[in-house]
C-alpha positions in Angstrom: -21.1 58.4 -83.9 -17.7 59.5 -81.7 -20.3 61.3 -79.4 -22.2 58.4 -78.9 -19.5 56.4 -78.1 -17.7 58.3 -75.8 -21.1 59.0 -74.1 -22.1 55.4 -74.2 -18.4 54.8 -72.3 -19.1 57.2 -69.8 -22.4 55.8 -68.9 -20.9 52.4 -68.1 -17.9 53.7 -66.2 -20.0 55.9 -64.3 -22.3 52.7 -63.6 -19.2 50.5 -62.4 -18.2 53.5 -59.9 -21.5 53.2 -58.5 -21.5 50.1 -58.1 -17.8 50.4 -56.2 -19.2 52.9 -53.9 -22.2 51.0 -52.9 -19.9 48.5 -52.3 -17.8 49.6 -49.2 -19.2 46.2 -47.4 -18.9 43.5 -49.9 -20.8 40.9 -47.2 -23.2 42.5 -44.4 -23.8 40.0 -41.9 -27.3 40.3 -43.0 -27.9 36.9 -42.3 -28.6 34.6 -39.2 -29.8 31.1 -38.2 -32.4 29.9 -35.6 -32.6 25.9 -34.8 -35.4 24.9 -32.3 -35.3 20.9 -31.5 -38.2 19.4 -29.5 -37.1 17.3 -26.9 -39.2 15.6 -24.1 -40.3 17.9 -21.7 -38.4 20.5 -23.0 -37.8 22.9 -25.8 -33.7 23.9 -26.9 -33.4 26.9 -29.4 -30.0 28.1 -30.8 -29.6 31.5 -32.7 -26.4 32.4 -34.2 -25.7 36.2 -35.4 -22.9 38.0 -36.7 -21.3 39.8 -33.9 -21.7 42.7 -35.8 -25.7 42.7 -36.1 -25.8 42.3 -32.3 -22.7 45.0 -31.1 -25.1 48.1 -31.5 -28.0 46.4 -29.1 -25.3 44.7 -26.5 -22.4 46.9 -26.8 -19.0 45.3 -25.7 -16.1 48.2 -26.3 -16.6 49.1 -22.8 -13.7 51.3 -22.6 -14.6 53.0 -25.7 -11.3 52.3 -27.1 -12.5 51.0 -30.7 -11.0 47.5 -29.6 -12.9 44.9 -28.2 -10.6 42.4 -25.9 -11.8 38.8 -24.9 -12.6 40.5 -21.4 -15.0 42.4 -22.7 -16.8 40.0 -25.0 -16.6 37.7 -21.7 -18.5 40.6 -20.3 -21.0 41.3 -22.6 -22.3 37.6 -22.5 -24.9 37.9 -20.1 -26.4 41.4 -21.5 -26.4 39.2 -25.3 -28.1 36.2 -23.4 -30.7 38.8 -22.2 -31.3 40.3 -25.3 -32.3 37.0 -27.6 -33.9 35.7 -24.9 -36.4 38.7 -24.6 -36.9 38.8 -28.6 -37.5 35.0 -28.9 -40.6 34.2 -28.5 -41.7 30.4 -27.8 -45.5 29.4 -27.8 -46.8 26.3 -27.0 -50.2 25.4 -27.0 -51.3 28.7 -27.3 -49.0 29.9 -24.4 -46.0 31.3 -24.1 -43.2 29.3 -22.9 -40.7 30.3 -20.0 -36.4 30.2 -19.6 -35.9 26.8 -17.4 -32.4 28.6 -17.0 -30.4 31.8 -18.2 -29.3 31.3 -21.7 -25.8 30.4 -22.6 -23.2 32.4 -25.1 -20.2 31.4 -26.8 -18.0 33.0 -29.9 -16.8 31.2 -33.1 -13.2 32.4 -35.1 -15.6 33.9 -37.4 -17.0 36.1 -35.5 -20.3 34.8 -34.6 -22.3 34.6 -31.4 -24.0 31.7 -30.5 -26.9 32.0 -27.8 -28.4 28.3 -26.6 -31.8 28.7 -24.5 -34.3 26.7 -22.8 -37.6 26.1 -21.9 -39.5 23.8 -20.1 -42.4 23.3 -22.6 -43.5 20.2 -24.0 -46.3 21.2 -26.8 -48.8 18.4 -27.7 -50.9 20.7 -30.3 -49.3 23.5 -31.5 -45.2 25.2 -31.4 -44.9 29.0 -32.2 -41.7 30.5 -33.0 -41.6 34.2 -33.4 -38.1 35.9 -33.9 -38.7 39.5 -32.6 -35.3 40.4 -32.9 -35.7 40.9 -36.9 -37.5 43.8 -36.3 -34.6 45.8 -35.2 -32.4 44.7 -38.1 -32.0 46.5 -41.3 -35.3 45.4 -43.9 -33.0 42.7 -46.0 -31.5 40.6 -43.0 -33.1 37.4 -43.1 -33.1 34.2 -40.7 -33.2 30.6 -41.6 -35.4 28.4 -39.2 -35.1 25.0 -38.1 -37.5 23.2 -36.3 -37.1 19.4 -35.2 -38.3 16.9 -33.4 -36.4 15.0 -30.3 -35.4 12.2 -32.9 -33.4 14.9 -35.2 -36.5 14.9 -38.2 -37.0 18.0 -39.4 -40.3 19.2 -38.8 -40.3 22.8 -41.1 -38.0 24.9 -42.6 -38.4 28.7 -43.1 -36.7 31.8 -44.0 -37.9 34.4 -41.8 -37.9 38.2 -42.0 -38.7 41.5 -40.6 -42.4 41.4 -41.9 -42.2 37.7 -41.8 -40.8 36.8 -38.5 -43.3 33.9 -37.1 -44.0 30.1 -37.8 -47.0 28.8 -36.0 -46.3 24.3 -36.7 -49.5 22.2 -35.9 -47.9 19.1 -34.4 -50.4 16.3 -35.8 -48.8 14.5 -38.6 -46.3 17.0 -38.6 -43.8 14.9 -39.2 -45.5 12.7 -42.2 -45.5 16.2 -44.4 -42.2 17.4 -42.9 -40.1 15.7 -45.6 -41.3 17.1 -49.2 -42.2 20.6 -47.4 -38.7 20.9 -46.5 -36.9 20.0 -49.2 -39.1 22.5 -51.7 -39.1 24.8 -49.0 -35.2 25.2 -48.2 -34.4 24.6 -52.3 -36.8 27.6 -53.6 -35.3 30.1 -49.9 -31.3 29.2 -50.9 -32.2 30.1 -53.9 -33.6 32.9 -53.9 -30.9 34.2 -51.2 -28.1 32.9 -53.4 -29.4 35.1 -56.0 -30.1 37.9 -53.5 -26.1 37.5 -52.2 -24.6 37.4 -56.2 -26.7 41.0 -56.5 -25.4 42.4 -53.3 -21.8 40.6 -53.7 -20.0 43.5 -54.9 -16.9 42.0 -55.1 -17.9 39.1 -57.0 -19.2 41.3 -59.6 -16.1 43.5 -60.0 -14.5 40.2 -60.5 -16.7 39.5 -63.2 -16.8 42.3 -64.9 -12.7 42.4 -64.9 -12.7 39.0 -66.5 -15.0 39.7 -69.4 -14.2 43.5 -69.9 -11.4 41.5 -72.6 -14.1 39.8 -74.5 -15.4 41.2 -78.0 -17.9 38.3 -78.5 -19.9 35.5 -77.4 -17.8 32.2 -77.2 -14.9 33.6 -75.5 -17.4 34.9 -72.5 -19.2 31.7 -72.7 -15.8 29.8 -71.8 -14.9 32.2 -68.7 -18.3 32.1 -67.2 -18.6 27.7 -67.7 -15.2 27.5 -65.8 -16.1 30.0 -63.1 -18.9 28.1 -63.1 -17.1 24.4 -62.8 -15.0 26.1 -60.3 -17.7 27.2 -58.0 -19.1 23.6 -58.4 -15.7 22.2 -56.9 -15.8 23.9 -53.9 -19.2 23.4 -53.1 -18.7 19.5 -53.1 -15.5 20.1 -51.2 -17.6 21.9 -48.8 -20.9 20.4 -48.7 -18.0 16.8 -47.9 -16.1 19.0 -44.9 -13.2 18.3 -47.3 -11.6 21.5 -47.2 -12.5 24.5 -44.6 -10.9 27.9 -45.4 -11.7 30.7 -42.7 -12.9 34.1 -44.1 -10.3 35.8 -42.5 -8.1 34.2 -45.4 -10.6 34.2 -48.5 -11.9 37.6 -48.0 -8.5 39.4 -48.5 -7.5 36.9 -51.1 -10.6 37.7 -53.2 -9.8 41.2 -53.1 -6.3 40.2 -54.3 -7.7 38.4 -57.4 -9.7 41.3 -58.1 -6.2 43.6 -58.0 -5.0 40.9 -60.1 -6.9 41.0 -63.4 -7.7 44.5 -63.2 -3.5 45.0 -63.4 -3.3 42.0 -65.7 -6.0 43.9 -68.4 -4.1 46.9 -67.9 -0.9 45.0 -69.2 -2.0 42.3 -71.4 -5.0 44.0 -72.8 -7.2 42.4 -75.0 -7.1 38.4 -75.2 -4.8 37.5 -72.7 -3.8 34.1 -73.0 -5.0 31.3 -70.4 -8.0 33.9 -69.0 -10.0 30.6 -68.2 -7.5 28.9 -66.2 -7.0 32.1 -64.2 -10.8 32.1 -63.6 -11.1 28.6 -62.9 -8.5 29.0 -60.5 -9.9 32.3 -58.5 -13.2 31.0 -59.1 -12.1 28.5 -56.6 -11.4 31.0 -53.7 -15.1 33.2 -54.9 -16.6 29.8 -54.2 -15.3 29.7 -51.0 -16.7 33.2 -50.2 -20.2 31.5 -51.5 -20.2 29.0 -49.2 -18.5 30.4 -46.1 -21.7 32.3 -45.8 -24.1 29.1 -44.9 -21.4 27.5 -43.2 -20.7 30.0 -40.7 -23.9 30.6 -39.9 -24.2 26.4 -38.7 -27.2 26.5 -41.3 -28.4 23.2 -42.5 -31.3 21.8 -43.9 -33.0 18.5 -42.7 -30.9 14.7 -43.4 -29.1 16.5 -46.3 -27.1 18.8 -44.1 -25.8 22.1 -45.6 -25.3 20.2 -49.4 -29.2 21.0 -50.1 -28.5 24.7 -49.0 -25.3 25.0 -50.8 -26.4 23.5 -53.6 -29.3 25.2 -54.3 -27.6 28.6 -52.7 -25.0 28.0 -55.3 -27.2 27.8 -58.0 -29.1 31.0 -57.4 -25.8 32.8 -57.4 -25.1 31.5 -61.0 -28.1 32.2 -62.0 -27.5 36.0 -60.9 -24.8 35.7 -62.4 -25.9 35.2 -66.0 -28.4 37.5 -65.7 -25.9 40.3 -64.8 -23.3 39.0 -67.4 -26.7 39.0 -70.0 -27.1 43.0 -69.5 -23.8 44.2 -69.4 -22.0 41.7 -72.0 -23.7 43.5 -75.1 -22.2 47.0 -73.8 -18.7 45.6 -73.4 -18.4 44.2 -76.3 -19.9 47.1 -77.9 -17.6 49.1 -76.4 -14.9 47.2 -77.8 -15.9 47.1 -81.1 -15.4 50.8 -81.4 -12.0 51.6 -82.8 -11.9 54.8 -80.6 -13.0 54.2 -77.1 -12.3 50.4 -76.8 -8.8 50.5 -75.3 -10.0 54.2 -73.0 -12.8 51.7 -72.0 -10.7 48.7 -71.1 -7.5 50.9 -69.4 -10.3 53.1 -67.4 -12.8 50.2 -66.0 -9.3 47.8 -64.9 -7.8 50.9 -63.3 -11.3 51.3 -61.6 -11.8 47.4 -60.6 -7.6 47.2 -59.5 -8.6 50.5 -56.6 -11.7 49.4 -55.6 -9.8 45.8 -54.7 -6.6 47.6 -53.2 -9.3 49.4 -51.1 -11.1 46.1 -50.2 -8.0 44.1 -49.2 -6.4 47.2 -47.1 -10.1 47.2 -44.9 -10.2 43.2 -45.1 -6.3 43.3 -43.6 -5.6 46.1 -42.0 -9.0 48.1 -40.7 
């Protein structure tokens, strides 16, 4: 039994540092937004990318000096402009629609690029949008698409990727369909992205795993994963209402920090610290933040309900990661803590684990 135990232990440890490893970047940009509005007699498009999915094919450190300065990003405008343009492709009516002028770039404080274009197109029969540029991105990036009409309606919605990069929209009675397709649509993509960003949101999990590593048994899980749950639910409303607006540049450091926190705080308290689902409820608060930072940066919003229907539904996919993560790894904490021998090696060796990995997320969130 002690071999299996101790073998059992080592399997999960090893796991978590794994995990920790693959974790280095706890949020690739990875994700991008396209709106195209229809106006009369011409066609606008907006794409917005992480900087950092656009540096390597428009570089901007001129100088080579590992420092970009606003000069240079100033710089770099017209070579970005060039880019999108050339792997944005507009058809109408079965041609392919022409620049009425060069595109225009601007940057946001979270370090976004914004590229407005324009064509003068009006199409009667038939819009096609193809995003090219996903090509050249790694496989999982994705791209949400927005296509309206000149009153604002939102003709279709669709989450594009590297071997799905087109939407061809028949214009007749586009609009009359444009309503139910949408909201099924952009509810079934969130979702399936929020669940997509909870398994790749290695930071998050850490978090997780900290909190319940304490737990021996079902209710006592059950009561930290409702108020991290209640706590993600806050923040979306504040959100989705422009309530409250944190920048990353704060929430990404601090999550790291509540990470440090429980790992030290197991290491201390040990098993059954008091007030565990207050603490969660209260840095569940700032990981919901993290959640919805993502959409919001990215100007991403989905027909009259804004960015709500995408949060919300975004937000539900990542707590229904969530339980399914906590559903496979639950039985082998608490098994682990059941036995005499390895449960405090188990609990002193995963927090210790946890507490580096977040010292070594908030020094590169800070510092690098």
């Amino acid at each position: 039994m002690r071999f299996r135990t101790m073998n059992y232990g080592s399997w999960l440890f090893s796991a978590l540092l794994m995990l920790q490893s693959a974790g280095a970047y706890a949020h690739p940009p990875g994700l991008s937004s396209l709106d195209v509005s229809i106006k009369p007699a011409r066609i606008d498009a907006k794409v917005t990318f992480a900087v950092q999915d656009i540096e390597a094919f428009a570089p901007m450190d001129s100088d080579l000096d590992a420092e970009v300065t606003d000069a240079e990003r100033e710089a770099a405008k017209p070579a970005i402009a060039t880019l999108l343009a050339g792997q944005l492709r507009v058809g109408v009516d079965g041609q392919d629609a022409v620049l009425a002028e060069p595109g225009q770039v601007s940057f946001d404080e979270q370090n976004n690029a914004h590229v407005e274009l324009r064509y003068a197109a009006m199409p009667k029969q038939e819009l096609l949008v193809q995003s090219k540029f996903l090509a050249l991105l790694p496989e999982a990036h994705q791209q949400y698409l927005t296509i309206k009409d000149g009153d604002g309606t939102t003709l279709t919605e669709k989450m594009l990727g590297k071997h799905d990069d087109e939407v061809k929209l028949p214009l007749a009675n586009a609009a009359g369909i444009a309503a139910t397709h949408s909201v099924f649509a952009a509810f079934g993509d969130f979702f399936k992205l929020g669940i997509e960003h909870i398994l790749t949101g290695y930071d998050h999990l850490l978090f997780l795993f900290a909190l319940l590593a304490v737990t021996h048994s079902f209710w006592p899980a059950l009561k930290i994963i409702t108020f991290f749950t209640i706590a993600h639910s806050i923040t979306l409303a504040c959100a989705g209402l422009n309530l409250i607006e944190l920048p990353s540049s704060f929430v990404e450091p601090f999550i790291a920090a509540t990470i440090i926190y429980v790992g030290v705080e197991n290491i201390i308290r040990g098993d059954h610290p008091k007030g565990r689902h207050w603490l969660t409820f209260g840095f569940g608060l700032i990981h919901g933040f993290g959640f919805a930072g993502v959409l919001q940066e990215m100007d991403i919003s989905s027909g009259d309900t804004g960015i709500l229907l995408p949060l919300l539904s975004f937000n539900l996919g990542i707590e229904t990661g969530q339980i399914a993560v906590a559903a496979i790894v639950l039985p082998m904490i608490w098994w682990l803590n059941n036995q005499v021998e390895a449960s405090a090696k188990f609990l002193r060796g995963g927090s210790v684990a946890v507490s580096l990995m977040g010292v070594f997320w908030l020094v590169e969130r800070t510092m690098l």
